[in-house]
N, C-alpha and C positions, 0 to 999 in steps of 0.2 A: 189530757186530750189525745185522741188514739192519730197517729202519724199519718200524713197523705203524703205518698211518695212523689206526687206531679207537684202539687202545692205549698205555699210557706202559708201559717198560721193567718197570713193577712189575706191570703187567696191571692196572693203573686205567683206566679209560675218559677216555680224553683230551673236555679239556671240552666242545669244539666238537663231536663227538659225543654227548654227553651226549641229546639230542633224540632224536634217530633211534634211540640207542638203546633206550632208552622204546617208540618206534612200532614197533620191529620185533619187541620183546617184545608188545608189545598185538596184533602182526597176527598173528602166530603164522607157523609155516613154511607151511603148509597155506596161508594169506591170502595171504602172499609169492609162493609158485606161482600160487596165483590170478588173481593181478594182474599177473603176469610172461605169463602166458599170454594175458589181456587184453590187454596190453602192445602182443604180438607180435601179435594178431589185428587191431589198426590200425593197426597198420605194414603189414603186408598187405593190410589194404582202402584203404590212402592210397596205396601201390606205394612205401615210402620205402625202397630197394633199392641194390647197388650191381652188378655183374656183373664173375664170376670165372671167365675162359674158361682152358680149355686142363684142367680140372677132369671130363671128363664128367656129363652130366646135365642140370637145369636152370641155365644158370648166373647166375640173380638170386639171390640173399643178399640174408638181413636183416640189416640195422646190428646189430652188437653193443647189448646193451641192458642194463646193470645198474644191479638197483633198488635197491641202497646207493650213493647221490652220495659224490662224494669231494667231502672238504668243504678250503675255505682260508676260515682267518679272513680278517679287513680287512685286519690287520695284512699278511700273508703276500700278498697279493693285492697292496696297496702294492707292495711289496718286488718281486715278481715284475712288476707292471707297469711300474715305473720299470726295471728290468733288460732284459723287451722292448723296449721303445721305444727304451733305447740300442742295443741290438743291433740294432733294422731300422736306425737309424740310422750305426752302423760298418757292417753290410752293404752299402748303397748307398754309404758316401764311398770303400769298397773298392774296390766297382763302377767308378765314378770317376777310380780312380786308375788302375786297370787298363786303361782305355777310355782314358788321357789319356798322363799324363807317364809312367805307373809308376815311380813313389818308392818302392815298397816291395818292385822287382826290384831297383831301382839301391840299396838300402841295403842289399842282403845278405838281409833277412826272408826272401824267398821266393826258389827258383829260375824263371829265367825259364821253361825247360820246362816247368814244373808249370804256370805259364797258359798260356804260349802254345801249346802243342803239346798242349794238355789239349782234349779234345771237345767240351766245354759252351764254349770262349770260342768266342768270333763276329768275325772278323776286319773284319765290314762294321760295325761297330762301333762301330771305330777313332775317338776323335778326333770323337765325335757325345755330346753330351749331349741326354737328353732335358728334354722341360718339366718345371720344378721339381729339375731334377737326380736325378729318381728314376726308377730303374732298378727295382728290387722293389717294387711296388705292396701287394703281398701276400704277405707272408712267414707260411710256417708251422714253428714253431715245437716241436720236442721235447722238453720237459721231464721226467725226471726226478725226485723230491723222495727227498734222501739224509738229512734228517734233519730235525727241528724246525727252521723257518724258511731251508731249506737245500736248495736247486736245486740242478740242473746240466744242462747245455744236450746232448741227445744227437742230435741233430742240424740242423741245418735247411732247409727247401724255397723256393728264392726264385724257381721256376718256374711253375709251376701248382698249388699244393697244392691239396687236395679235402679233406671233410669238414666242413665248418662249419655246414652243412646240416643235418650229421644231429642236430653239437651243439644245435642250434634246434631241431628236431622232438624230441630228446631232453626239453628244459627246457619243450617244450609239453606233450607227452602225460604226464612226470611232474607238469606242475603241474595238469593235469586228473585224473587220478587218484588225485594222493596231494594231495590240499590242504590236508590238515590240519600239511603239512611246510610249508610256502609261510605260512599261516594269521597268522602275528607280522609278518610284511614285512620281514624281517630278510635276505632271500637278494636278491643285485644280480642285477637286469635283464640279459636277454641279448636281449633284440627289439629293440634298438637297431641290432646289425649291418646289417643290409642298408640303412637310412639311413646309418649312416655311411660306409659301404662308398660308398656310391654319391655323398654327397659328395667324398670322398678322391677319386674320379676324375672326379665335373667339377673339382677343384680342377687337378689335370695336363691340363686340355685343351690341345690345340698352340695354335701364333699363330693359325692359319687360321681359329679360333671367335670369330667376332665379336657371339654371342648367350649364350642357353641351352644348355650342349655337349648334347649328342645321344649318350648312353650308346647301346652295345649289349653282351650278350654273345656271343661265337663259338663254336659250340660245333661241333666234328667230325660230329655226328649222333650219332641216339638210340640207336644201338650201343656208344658210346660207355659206357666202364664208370660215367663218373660221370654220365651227364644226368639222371639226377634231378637233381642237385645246379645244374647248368645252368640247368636249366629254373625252380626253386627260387628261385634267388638274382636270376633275369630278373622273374621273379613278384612277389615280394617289393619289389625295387626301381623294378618300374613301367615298366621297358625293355623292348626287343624283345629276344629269342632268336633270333638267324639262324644262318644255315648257311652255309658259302663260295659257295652256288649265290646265296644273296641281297643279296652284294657284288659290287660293280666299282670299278673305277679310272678315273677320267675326269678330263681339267683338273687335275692335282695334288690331287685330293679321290678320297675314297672315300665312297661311294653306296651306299644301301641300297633296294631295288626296294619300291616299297608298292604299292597299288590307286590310290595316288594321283599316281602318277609316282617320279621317284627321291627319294631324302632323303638330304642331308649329313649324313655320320656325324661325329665329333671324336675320340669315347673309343671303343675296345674293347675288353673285358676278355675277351682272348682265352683259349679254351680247349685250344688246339692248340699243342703243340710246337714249336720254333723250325725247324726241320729243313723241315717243313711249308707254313710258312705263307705263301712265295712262291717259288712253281716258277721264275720269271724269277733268281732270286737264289738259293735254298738247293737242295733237291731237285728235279731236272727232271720228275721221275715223279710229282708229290706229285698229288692229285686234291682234295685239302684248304684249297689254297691261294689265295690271292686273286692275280694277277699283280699285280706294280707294285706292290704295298701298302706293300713294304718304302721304294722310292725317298720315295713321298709318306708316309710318316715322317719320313725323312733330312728331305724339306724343308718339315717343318712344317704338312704337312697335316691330320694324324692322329695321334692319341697309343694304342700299343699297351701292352696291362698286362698283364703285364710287358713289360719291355723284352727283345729275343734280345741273347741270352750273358747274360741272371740267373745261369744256372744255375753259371757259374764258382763262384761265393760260395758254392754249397753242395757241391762236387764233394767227396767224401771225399779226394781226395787236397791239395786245399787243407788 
């Protein structure tokens, strides 16, 4: 029987809904639209959008919006956090092994064509750990929920995922509008992210940072389907937002162009695909890429997040 997240089998309102239920009786449908349409008229005057080419038409979209939260108790929240964090955790020691000895071509698990000949591995690679030994910075995660207390993983992104943005701008505009859901303090904080986020990556700075690491985000330009999100998560965390035009390579560092001369960079939580991000190495064509940025990684100049070939760990046919 396929799982209703408001309902128990018998049509009881499951507990953890019990609240909402109430408020969405008290708002009536008529208040529901109202607010839904609210909803959407600041999200259009903030531009919180994403862009859907190849569609005809305008191609900016607004975020999906729905005014009933799917809810997780604590309990369920436990449970699913301690199962993330082992998962990024196996995802990177994969990474690892893949990049090193591969113990788990030579046990039979996998075939070796499936990495090696597979598109996502990065053969420049090879035999290079990065700082902290992480390889996915930032894993995005598909869950799933098949039953009371009861996950299951349908996919996941150890490249570039997008979205977390919009999960923020979600949990602010609902906690502005419907406060009287928010009103006990019983619902966990999500404005935490982009401090952490942005810990987690001076925590990987390379050797070369002998200060305060020097965050940036990279982002393709504002063509780009995600930059709001880009620009969002640069915002939030107090870093610059560059462009590859406002990178160079010099002395085994990479440089970020100010009004005030260059600036050593350490982190960047790049937003551009592996393929991209240095014409000297990957694509000769790329117009996206920094030259040289790849070598002054190799030698500890700079730490890039994610690391190229993440994306083996999510390749469907892994």
């Amino acid at each position: 029987m396929p799982f209703h997240e408001m309902f128990e089998p018998d049509g009881s309102i499951r507990p953890c809904y019990g609240e909402v239920q109430q408020w969405v009786e008290r708002t009536g449908i008529a208040g529901l639209n109202r607010r839904l349409d609210e909803a959407e008229a600041i999200f259009r005057r903030i531009g919180i959008t994403f862009a859907v080419y190849g569609e005809g038409g305008d191609p900016e979209r607004l975020i999906p919006f729905d005014l009933l939260p799917r809810i997780f108790t604590a309990q369920e929240w436990r449970v699913l956090d301690r199962g993330i964090r082992q998962r990024a955790r196996a995802l990177n020691a994969f990474l690892h092994d893949v990049y090193h000895r591969g113990e788990i071509v030579k046990a039979g698990i996998m075939p070796a064509d499936i990495i090696y000949r597979n598109s996502a591995y990065c053969a420049e690679m090879a035999d290079f750990t990065p700082p902290g030994k992480v390889y996915s910075h930032i894993v995005g995660i598909d869950i799933v929920r098949t039953g009371p207390g009861s996950f299951e993983v349908l996919e996941d992104n150890c490249r570039t995922p997008s979205g977390v943005s919009y999960m923020l701008e979600n949990r602010e505009i609902m906690t502005r509008m419907f406060p009287e859901l928010f009103e006990q303090g019983l619902v966990a904080p999500v404005d935490d992210y982009p401090a952490e986020l942005l810990k987690s990556l001076k925590e990987v700075a390379p050797p070369a940072c002998k200060g305060d690491p020097v965050v940036v985000v990279l982002t393709p330009g504002s063509l780009n389907s995600a930059y709001y999100e880009h620009s969002f998560l640069a915002d939030l965390m107090g870093v610059e937002l560059v462009e590859p035009a406002d990178l160079f390579v010099d002395n085994d560092r990479v440089w970020m162009k100010t009004t005030l001369g260059p600036k050593a960079v350490d982190v960047i939580y790049r937003r551009i695909d592996d393929e991209y991000i240095d014409p000297l190495v990957f694509r000769p064509d790329s117009l996206l890429g920094i030259p040289g940025i790849f070598n002054v990684y190799r030698n500890g100049g700079v730490t890039l997040a994610s690391a190229p070939g993440s994306g083996i760990a999510d390749d469907k046919a892994v």
